[in-house]
C-alpha positions in Angstrom: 19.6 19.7 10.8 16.0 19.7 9.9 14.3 21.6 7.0 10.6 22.0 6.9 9.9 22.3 2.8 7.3 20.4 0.8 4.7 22.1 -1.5 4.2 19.0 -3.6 4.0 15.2 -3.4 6.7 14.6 -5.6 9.9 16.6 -5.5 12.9 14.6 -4.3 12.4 13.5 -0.7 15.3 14.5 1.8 13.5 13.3 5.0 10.4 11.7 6.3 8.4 10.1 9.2 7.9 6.6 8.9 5.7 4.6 11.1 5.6 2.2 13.7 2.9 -0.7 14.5 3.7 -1.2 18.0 1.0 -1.6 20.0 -1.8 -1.0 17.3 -5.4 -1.5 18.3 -8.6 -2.4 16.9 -10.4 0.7 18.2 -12.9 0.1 20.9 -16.7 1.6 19.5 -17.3 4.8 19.2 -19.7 6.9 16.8 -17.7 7.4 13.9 -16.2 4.1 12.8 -17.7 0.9 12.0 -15.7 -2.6 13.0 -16.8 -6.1 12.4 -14.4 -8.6 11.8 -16.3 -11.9 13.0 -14.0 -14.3 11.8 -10.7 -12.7 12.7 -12.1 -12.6 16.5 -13.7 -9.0 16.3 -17.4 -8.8 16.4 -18.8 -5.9 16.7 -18.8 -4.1 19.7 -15.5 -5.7 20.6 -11.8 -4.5 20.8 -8.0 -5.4 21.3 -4.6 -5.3 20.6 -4.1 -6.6 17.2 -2.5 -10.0 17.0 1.4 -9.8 18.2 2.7 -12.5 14.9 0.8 -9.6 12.7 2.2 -6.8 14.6 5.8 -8.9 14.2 5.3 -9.0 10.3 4.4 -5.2 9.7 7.5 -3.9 12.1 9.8 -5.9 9.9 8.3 -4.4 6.5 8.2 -1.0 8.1 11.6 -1.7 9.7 13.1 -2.9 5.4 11.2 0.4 3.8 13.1 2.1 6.5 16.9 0.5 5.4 15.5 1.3 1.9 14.7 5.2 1.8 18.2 5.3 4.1 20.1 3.5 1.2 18.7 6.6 -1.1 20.0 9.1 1.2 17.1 10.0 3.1 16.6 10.5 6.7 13.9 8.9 8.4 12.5 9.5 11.7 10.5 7.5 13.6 7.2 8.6 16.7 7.6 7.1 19.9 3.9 4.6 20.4 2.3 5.3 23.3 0.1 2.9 25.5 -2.6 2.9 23.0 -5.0 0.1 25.2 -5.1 3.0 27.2 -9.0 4.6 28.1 -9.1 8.5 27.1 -10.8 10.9 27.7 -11.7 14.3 27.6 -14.3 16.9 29.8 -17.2 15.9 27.3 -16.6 12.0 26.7 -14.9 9.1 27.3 -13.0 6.5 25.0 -12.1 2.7 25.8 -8.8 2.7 23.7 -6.6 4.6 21.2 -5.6 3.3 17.6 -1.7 3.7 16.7 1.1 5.3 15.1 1.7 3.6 12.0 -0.3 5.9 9.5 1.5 8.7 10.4 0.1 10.7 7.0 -3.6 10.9 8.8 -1.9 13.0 11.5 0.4 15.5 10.3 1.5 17.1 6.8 3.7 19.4 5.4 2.6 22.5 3.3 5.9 24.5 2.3 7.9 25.3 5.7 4.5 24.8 7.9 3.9 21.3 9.8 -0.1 21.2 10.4 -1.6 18.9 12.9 -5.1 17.4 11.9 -8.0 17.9 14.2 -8.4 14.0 14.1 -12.6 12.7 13.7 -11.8 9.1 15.7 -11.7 9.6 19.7 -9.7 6.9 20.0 -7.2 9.1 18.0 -7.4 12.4 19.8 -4.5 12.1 21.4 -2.3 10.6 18.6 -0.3 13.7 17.8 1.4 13.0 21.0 3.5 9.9 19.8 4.7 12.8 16.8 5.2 15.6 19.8 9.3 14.7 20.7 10.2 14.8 17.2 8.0 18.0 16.1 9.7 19.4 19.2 12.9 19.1 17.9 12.2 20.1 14.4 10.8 23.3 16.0 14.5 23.9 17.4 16.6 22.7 14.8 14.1 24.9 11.9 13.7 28.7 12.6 11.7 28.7 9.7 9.2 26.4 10.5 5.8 27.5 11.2 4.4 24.8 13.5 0.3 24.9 13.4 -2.2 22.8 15.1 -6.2 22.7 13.8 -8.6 22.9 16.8 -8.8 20.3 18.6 -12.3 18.8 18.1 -14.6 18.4 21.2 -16.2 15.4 19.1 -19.6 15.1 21.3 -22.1 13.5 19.7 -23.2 16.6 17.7 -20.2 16.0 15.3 -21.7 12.5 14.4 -25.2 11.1 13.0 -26.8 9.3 15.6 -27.2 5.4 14.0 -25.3 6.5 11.2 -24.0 3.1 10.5 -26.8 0.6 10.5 -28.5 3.0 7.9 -25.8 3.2 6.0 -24.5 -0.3 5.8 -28.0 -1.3 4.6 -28.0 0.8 2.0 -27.2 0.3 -2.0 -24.2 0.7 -3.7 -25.3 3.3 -5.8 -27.4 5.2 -2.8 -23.7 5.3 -0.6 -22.1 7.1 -3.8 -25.2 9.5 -4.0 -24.4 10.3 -0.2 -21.1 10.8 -0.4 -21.7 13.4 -3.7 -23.8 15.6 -1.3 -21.6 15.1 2.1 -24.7 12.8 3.7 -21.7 11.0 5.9 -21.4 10.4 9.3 -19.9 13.7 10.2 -22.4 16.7 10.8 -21.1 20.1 10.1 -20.9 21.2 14.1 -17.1 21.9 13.9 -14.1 21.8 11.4 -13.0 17.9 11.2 -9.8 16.8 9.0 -7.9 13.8 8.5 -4.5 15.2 6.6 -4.6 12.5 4.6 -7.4 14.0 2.3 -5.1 16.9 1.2 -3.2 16.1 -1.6 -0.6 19.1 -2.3 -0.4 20.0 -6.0 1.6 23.2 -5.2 -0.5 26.4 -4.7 -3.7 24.1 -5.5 -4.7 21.8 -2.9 -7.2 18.8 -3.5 -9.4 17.7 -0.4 -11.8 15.3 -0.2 -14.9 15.3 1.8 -14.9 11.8 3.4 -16.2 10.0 6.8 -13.3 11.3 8.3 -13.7 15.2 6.6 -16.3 17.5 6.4 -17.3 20.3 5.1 -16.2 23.0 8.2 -13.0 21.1 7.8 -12.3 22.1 4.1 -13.0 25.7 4.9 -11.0 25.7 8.3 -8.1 24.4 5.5 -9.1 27.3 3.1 -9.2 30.2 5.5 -5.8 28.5 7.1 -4.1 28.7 3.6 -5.0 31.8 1.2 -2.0 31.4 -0.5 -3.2 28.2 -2.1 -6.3 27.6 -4.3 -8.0 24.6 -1.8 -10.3 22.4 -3.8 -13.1 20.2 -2.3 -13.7 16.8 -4.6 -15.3 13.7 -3.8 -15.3 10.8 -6.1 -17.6 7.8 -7.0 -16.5 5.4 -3.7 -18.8 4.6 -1.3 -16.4 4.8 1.7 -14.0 7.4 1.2 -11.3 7.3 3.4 -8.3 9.5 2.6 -7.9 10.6 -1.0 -4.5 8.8 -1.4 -5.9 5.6 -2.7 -7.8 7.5 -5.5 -6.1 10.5 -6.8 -2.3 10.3 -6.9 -0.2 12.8 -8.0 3.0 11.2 -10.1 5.0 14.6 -10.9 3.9 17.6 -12.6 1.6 16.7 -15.5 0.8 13.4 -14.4 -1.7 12.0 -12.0 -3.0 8.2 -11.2 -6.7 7.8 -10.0 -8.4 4.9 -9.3 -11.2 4.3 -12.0 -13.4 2.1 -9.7 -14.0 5.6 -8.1 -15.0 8.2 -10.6 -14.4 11.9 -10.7 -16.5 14.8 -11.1 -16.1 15.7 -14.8 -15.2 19.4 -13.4 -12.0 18.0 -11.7 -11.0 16.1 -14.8 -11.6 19.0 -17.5 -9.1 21.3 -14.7 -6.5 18.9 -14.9 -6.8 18.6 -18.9 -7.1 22.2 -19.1 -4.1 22.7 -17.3 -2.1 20.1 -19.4 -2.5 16.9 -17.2 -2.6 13.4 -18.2 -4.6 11.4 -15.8 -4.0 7.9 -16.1 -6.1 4.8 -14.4 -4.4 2.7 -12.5 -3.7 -0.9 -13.2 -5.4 -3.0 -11.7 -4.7 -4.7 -8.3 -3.9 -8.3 -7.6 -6.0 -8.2 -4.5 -9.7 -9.3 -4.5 -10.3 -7.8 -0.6 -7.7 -6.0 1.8 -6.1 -8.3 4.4 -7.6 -9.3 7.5 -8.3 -7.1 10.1 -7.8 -4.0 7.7 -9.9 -0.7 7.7 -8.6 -0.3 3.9 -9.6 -1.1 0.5 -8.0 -3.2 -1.9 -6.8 -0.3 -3.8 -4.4 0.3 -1.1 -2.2 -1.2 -3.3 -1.9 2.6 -5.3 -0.6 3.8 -2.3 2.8 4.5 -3.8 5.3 6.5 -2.4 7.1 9.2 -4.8 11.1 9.7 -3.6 11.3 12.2 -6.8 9.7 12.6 -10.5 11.1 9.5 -12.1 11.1 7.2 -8.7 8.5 5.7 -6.9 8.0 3.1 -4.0 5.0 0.8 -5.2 3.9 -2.3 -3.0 6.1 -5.2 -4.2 3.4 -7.7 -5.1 1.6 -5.9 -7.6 3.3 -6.3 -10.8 0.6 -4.9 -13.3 0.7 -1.9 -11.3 5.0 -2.1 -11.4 5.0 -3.0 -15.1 2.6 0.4 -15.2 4.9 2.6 -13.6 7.6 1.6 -15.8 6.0 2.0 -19.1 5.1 5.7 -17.2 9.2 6.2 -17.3 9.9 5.7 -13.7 12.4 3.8 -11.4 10.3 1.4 -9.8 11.6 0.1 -6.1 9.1 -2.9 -4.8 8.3 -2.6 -1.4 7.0 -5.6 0.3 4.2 -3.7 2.3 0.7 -5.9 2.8 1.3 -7.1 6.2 1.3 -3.0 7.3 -2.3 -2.8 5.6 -4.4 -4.0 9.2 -2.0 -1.0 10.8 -3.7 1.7 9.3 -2.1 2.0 4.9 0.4 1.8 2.8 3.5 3.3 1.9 2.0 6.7 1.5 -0.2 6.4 4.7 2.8 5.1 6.7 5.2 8.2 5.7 4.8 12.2 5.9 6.8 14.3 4.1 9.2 16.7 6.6 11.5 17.6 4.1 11.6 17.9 0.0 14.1 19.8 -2.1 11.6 22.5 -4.3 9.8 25.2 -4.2 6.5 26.5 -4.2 5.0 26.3 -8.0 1.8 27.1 -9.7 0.6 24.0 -11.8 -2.9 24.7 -12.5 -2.6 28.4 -14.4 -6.3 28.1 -16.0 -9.2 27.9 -14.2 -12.3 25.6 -15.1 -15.7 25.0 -13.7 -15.9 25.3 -10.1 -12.0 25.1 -10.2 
């Protein structure tokens, strides 16, 4: 039977959604992302099913992380893909394709017994929560519990995006995109509440979210009127594209956190955690110079890592600095091979969401600091 529990990222995982690539596009355009992948056969402007050998390769390390959480005693469920070369639409626009169902994280997450759909920023991905629908379904029969919430859905007309965002954008320094994303200049105007799940990271009753091309501002309050039980935190952090805060701040188990130091955070968030008795460490760095072909993510996908409880951790198997890292941190390390799933949407956090994990709610952060 299913239990719907998981204040944290860390306590010891029971069950969990794992991904599938089947049938994974490159999205078709549309006002909030930017693809151009020239050399893999995706210009600009152009869109497909990704290639069937990669799609081949990612199902068979989805399909081993699967046999691996199951040898630990976890359950794992699995969405059913829809057609995703399929046009969409909607009253207010239409959509060429639809993305996937491998990063199941963007979609859904768990905050104690409630399971909270995301509003979703991509058209091609307003309909995703439907390949999550027959096992939600289920959950909602076997759990009487469970409180089963959806955000509102977005209309996402074109006065939830800036208008030639992109080739501004793209032109622009380094340092100019950081100074953007600091004061929320993205691509996402402020006309409705937008949310990717994937920018909450649970800490208990605080809650981290991070503004980011795929989160706004209306977004972070819709989350902090939806929860006033928790303290909900916006942060951003020194990266030029921000994309999901689970590539840059990490949470470990209580009093430990990993964060990206390519991407630096505001000195308010770091004093809180000190404060509060936290160690945040940088991570090792990656092996990888550039994230693999046909891949929306960074490079730093590779911290990524999946927590099964406080002293074990999934961390992608070809990064050994990061591994030998982990280790000297006191943890059970368990090497996932996991780069071919990168061009699917992320890593072994991005492919899983937490249904199920054996704790309670906890307050970690007693003191308050700065805006915190």
């Amino acid at each position: 039977m299913t239990k719907i529990n998981a204040w944290n990222e860390w306590d010891p995982l029971k069950q969990v959604i794992v991904g599938r690539a089947d049938g994974t596009m490159v999205q078709a355009p549309e006002p909030a992302i930017f693809r151009d992948w020239p050399d893999e056969g995706y210009p600009r402007g152009t869109y497909g099913l990704l290639p069937e050998e990669l799609t081949a390769a990612a199902n068979e390390q989805l399909d081993n992380f699967v046999g691996i959480l199951e040898g630990r005693g976890i359950r794992v469920d699995r969405p059913t893909p829809l057609d995703f070369t399929q046009a969409v639409a909607t009253p207010e626009w239409s959509q060429d394709s639809m993305f996937g169902s491998m990063p199941v994280r963007d979609v859904l997450i768990a905050v104690g017994t409630e399971l909270l759909e995301a509003t979703m920023s991509y058209r091609s991905r307003w309909f995703e929560y439907l390949a999550y629908r027959p096992l939600i379904e289920g959950y909602f029969r076997d759990d009487p519990a469970m409180r089963w919430e959806a955000a509102p859905k977005p209309r996402l007309t074109d006065a939830s995006f800036k208008a030639g965002f992109w080739d501004e954008y793209e032109a622009l320094p380094f340092e100019e995109q950081v100074a953007r994303v600091r004061r929320g200049d993205l691509v996402l105007t402020e006309a409705e509440p937008l949310f990717d799940a994937a920018d909450i990271a649970r800490f208990g009753r605080d809650l981290f979210v991070q503004q980011s091309l795929v989160t706004n501002q209306a977004g972070i309050r819709w989350i902090r009127q939806h929860f006033p039980e928790h303290r909900v935190h916006a942060v951003t952090f020194g990266n030029s594209h921000p994309l999901h805060i689970d590539a840059t701040w990490v949470p470990l188990r209580p009093g430990l956190v990993l964060h990206c130091g390519e991407r630096t955070a505001d000195e308010d968030l770091l004093q809180y955690f000190k404060v509060n008795d936290w160690e945040v460490v940088e991570a090792a760095q990656t092996s990888k110079d550039v994230a693999p072909p046909l891949s929306p993510c960074s490079r730093w996908l590779s911290i990524n890592v999946l927590v099964l409880d406080p002293r074990t951790v999934c961390v992608e198997a070809s990064e050994t600095a990061q591994i030998d890292q982990f280790v000297k941190l006191g943890f059970e390390v368990i090497p996932v091979p996991f780069w071919d799933v990168a061009p699917f949407g992320g890593g072994l956090h991005c492919a899983t969401t937490d249904i199920h994990r054996e704790g309670d709610l906890q307050d970690y952060f007693p003191k308050r600091h700065g805006r915190f």
